[in-house]
C-alpha positions in Angstrom: 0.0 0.0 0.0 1.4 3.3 -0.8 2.3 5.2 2.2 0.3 8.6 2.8 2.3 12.3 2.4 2.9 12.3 6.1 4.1 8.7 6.8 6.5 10.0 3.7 7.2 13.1 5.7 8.0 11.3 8.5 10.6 8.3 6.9 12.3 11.4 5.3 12.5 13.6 8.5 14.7 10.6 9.9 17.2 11.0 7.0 17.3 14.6 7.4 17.2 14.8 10.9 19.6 17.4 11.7 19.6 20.8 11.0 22.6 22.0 12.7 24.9 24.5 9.9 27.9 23.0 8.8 30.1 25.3 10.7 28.3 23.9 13.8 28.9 20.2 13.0 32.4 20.8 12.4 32.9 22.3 15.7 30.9 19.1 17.3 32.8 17.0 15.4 35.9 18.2 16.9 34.8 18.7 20.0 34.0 14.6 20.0 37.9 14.5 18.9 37.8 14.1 15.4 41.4 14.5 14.3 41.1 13.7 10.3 40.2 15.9 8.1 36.3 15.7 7.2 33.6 17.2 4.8 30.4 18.3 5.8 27.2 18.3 3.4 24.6 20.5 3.5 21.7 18.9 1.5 19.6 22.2 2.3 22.2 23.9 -0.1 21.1 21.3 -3.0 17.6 22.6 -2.0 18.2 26.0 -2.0 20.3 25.9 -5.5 17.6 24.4 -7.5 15.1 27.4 -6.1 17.5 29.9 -7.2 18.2 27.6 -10.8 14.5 27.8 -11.2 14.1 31.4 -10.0 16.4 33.0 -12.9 16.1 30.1 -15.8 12.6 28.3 -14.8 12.2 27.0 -18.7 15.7 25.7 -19.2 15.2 21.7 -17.1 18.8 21.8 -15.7 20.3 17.7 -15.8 23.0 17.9 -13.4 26.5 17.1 -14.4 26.9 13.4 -12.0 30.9 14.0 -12.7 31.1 16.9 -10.4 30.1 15.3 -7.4 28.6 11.7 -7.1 27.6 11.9 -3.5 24.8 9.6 -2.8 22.8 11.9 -0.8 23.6 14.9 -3.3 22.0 12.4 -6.1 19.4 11.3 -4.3 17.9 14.8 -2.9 18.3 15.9 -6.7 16.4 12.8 -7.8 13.2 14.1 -5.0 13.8 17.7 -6.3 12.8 15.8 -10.1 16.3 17.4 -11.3 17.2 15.3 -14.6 21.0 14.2 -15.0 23.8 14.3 -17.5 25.9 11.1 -17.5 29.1 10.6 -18.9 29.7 6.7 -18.7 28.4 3.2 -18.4 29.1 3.2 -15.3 27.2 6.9 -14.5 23.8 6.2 -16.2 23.9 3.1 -14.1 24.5 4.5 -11.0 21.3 7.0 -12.1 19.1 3.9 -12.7 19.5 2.8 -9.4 17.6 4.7 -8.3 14.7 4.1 -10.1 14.5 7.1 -12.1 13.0 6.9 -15.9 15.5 6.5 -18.7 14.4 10.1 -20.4 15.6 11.6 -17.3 18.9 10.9 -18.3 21.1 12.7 -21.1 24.2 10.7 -22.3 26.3 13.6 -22.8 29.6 12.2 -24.1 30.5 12.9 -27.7 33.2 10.2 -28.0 31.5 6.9 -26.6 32.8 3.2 -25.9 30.9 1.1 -28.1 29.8 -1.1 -24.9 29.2 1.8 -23.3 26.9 2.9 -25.7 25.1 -0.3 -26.0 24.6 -0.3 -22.5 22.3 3.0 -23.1 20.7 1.9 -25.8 19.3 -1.3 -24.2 18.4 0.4 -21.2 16.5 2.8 -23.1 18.7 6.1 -22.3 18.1 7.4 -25.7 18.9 11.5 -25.5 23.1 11.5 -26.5 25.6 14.0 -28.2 27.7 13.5 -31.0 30.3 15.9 -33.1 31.9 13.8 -35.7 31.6 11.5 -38.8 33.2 8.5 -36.8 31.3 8.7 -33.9 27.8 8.5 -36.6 29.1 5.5 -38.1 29.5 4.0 -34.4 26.1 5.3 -32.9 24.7 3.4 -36.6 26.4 0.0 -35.3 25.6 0.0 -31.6 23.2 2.9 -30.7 20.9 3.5 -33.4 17.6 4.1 -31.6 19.6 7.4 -30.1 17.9 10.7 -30.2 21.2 12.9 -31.5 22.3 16.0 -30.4 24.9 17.9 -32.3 27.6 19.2 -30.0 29.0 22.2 -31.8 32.4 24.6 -30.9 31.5 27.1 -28.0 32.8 30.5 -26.9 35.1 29.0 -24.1 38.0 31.4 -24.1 36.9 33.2 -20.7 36.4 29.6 -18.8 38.9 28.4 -16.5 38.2 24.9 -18.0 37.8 25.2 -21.6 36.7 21.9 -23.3 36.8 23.6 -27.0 40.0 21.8 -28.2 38.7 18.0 -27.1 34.8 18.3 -27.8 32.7 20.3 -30.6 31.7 21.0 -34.4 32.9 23.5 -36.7 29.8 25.7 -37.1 29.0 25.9 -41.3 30.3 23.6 -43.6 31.0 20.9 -40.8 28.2 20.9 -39.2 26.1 21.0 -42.2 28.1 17.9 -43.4 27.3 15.7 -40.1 23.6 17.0 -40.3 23.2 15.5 -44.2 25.3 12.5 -42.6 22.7 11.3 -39.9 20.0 11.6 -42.0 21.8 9.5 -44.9 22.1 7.1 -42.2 18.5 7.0 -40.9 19.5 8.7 -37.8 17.3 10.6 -35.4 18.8 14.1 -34.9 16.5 16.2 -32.6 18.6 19.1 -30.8 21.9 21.2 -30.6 24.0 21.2 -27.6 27.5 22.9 -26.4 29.1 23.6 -23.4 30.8 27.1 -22.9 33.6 25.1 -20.5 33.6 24.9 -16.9 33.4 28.3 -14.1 32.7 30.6 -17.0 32.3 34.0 -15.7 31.1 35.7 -19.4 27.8 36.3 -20.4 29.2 36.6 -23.8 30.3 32.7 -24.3 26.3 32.0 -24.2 25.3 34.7 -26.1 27.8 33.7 -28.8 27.5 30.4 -28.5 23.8 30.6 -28.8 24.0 32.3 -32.4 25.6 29.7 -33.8 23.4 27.2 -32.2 20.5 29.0 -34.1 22.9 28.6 -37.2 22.8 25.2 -37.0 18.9 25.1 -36.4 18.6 26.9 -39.3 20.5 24.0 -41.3 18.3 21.5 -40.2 15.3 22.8 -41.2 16.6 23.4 -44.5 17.1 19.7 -44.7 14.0 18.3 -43.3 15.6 17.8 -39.9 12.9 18.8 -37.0 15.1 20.2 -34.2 13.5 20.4 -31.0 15.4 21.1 -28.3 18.4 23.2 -27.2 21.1 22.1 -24.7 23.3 25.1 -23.4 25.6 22.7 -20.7 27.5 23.4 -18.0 29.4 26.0 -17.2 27.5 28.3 -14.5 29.5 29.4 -11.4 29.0 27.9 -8.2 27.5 29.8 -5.0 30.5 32.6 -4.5 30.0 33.9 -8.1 26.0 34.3 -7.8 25.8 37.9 -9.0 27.7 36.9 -12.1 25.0 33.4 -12.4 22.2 35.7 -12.6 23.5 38.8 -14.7 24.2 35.6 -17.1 20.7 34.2 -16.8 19.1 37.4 -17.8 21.6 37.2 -20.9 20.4 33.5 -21.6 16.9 34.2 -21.0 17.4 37.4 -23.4 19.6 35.7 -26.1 17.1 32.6 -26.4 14.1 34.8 -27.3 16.1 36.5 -29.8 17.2 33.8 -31.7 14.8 31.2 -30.4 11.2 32.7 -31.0 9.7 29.1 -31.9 8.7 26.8 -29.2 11.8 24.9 -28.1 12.4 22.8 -25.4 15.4 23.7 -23.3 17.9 22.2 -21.2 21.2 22.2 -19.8 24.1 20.1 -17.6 24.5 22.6 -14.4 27.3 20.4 -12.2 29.3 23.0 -10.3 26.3 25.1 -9.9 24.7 22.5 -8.1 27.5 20.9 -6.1 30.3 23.5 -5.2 28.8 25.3 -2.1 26.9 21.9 -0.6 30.5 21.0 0.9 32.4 22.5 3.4 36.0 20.9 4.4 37.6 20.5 7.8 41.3 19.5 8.0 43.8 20.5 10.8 47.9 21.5 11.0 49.9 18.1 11.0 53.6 19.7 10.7 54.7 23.0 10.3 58.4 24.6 9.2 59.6 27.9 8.9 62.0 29.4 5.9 62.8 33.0 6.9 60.2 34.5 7.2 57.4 32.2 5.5 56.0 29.1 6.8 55.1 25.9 5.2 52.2 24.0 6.8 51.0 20.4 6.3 47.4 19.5 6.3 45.6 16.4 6.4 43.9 16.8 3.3 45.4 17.8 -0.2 45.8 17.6 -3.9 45.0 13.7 -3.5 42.3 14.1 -1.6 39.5 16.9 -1.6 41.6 19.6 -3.0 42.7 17.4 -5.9 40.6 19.8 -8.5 43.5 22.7 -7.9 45.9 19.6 -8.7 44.5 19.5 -12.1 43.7 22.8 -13.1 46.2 25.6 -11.6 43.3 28.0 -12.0 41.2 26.8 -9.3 42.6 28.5 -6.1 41.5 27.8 -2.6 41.2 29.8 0.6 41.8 28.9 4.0 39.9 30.2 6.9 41.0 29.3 10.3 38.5 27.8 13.1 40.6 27.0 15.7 43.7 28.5 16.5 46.3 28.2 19.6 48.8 31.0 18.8 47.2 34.4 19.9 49.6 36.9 18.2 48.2 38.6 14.9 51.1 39.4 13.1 50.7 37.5 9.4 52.8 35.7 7.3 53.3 34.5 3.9 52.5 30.8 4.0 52.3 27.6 1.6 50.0 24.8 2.1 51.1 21.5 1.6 49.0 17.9 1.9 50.1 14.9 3.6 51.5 12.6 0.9 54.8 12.2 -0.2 54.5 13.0 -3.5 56.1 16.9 -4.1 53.0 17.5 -6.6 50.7 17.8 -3.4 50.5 21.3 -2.7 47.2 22.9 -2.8 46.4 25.9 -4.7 46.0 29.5 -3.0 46.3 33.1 -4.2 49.6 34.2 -3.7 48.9 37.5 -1.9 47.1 35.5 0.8 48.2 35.8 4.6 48.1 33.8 7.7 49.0 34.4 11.5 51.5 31.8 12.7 49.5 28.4 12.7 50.3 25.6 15.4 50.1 21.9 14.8 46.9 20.7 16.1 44.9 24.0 14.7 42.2 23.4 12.4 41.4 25.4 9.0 38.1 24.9 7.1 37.3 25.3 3.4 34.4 26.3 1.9 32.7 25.6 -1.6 34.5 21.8 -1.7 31.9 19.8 -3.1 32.6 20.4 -7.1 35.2 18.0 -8.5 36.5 17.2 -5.0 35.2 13.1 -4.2 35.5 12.3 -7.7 39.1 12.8 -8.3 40.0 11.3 -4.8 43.0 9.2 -5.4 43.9 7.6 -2.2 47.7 7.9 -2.6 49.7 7.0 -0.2 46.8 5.0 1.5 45.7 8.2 2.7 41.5 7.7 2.4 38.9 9.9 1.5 38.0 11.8 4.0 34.4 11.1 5.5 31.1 12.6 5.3 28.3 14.1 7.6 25.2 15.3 6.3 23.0 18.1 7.7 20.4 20.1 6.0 19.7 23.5 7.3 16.4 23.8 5.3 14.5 20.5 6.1 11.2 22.4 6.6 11.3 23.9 3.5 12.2 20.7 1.2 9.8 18.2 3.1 7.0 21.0 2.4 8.3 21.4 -1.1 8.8 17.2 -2.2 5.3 16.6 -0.6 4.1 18.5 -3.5 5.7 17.5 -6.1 4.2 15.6 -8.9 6.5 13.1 -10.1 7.2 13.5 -13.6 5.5 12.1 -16.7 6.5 9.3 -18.5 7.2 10.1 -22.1 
């Protein structure tokens, strides 16, 4: 028998029992003498994201990016808020159909796919993929051919700090009008446009540009016979500390679509560090310390192969250290370098150069905020040195009990 709104109310208030901010279970957490370093999730910020998402772009259906965090509990409040997901693998979509969802809830968004991989979609009926060259046609034809295509042309990514241009995307014009002739030679079922301006773009201008030329390649479809219906804009929005900059480029999305969209298309996109980046918060403490003139080095228990491996990868991506608990009471600062625990010299974490710090102790404790975006899911272990554990809270469990009650689950196409 299904079980009533409040019995549902009730099993979920148990999972999201506790309500306490991150800052106050990190400070519990230590107090009960936690001495590894430890993230805290706040599912109330997964809430809270999605509101502000649908605020500013409430007809673009956002399908998280799983590859920028694949916390369980991240996947699984997304999954209750009826958020859709982008899925990059075999291995991604299946993790997504554990948990029950419906198969056109899922976007394969990986323009280069393993053949088994793709099978794997195909009979497990996750249709909607991207595509962006004449080889990847001939293998969608051989192992994928029931797939609802989108082409993945070239982007404006030159102000993102991860540009994707130079591995993923079609020439807009000749190219793309090619591919669009080759599909339908083949019998193939092309049906939207997609792109992605690169990750932590910051430029209203990549979309708008980027969103010409999508309208380009709409343009040569219909010339063709091809009916496209739907418009993927990716990934790329800022996480939580850039949200002025999210919604000056919203209004630019919203403004740019009508202009060169004035047909009724659906929309979508692939948000992942939007979601994710602000739902963690990082708690690691001073293991060694040493002094060279005048600057000090400090080792953490956390670092490049662990949760700050992101800023190992991409030396854009600074971080920056606030301290919680401190022993040392003088205020004089210092120029300082932050290193992690293993041996390997390539793990030293990422912060702006100009940045200062009072004379840390061993035993003190720094926490970082904004961890959650490509933090888990390059964790490497190395050195045997294990990811560093979990604890959830959610500081708005009113509001998203109130708001999943009334939810209607979403149609099956």
């Amino acid at each position: 028998m299904p079980l009533s709104t409040t019995s549902l109310i009730k099993r979920r208030r148990l999972q999201y029992s506790s309500q306490e901010s991150p800052m106050t279970v990190i400070k519990r957490k230590i107090e009960e003498g936690m001495e590894d370093s430890f993230l805290v999730v706040d599912l109330g910020e997964v809430f809270r994201r999605v509101q502000l998402w649908e605020e500013h772009l409430p007809n673009i259906k956002p399908f998280y990016a799983v590859k920028s965090c694949p916390d369980p509990e991240l996947l699984t409040t997304l999954v209750k808020l009826n958020v859709n997901f982008d899925c990059a693998s075999q291995g991604e979509i299946a993790l997504m159909l554990s948990h029950n969802i419906h198969p056109s809830r899922i976007i394969y968004a990986n323009p280069c796919k393993q053949p088994s991989h793709a099978r794997f979609a195909q009979n497990n009926n996750v249709l909607k993929t991207t595509f962006d060259n004449s080889d990847e046609l001939s293998k969608i034809k051989a192992h994928y051919p029931t797939a609802q295509l989108f082409l993945r042309i070239f982007p404006d990514d030159s102000a993102s700090k991860v540009p994707f241009s130079s591995k993923f995307g079609a020439d807009v014009g000749p190219n793309t009008m090619s591919l669009l002739h080759e599909a339908k030679n083949l019998g193939l079922d092309v049906v939207g446009i997609s792109f992605h301006v690169g990750s932590d773009c910051l430029d209203p201008a990549a979309y708008i540009e980027t969103i010409r030329r999508s309208r380009l390649v709409y343009d040569q479809a219909k010339s063709i016979g091809i009916n496209i219906h739907t418009l993927d804009i990716g990934g790329g929005m800022p996480g939580a500390k850039n949200d002025k900059e999210f919604i000056q480029i919203a209004k630019c999305i919203r403004d740019t679509i009508a202009t060169h969209f004035p047909e009724d298309i659906n929309l979508i996109a692939e948000p992942g560090r939007f979601i994710s980046a602000s739902t963690f918060t990082l708690a690691t403490n001073v293991i060694a310390k040493r002094q060279e003139a005048d600057t000090f080095m400090y080792y953490l228990n956390d670092g490049v192969f662990k949760s700050f491996s992101e800023g190992g990868y991409i030396p854009a991506i600074k971080y920056t250290p606030n301290i919680l608990q401190r022993q040392n009471t003088t205020t004089e600062t210092y120029p300082f370098t932050l290193w992690g625990p293993a041996l390997g010299a390539k793990d030293k974490i990422n912060t702006i150069d100009t940045l200062r710090l009072p004379e840390l102790e061993v035993g003190d404790w720094l926490y970082f905020k904004d961890m959650g975006a490509y933090s888990i899911c390059f964790n490497m272990e190395f050195n045997g040195f294990e990811q560093s554990p979990r604890f959830y809270t959610n500081t708005d469990t009113d509001k998203f009990l109130q708001h999943i009650s009334t939810i209607t689950p979403p149609r099956t196409p």
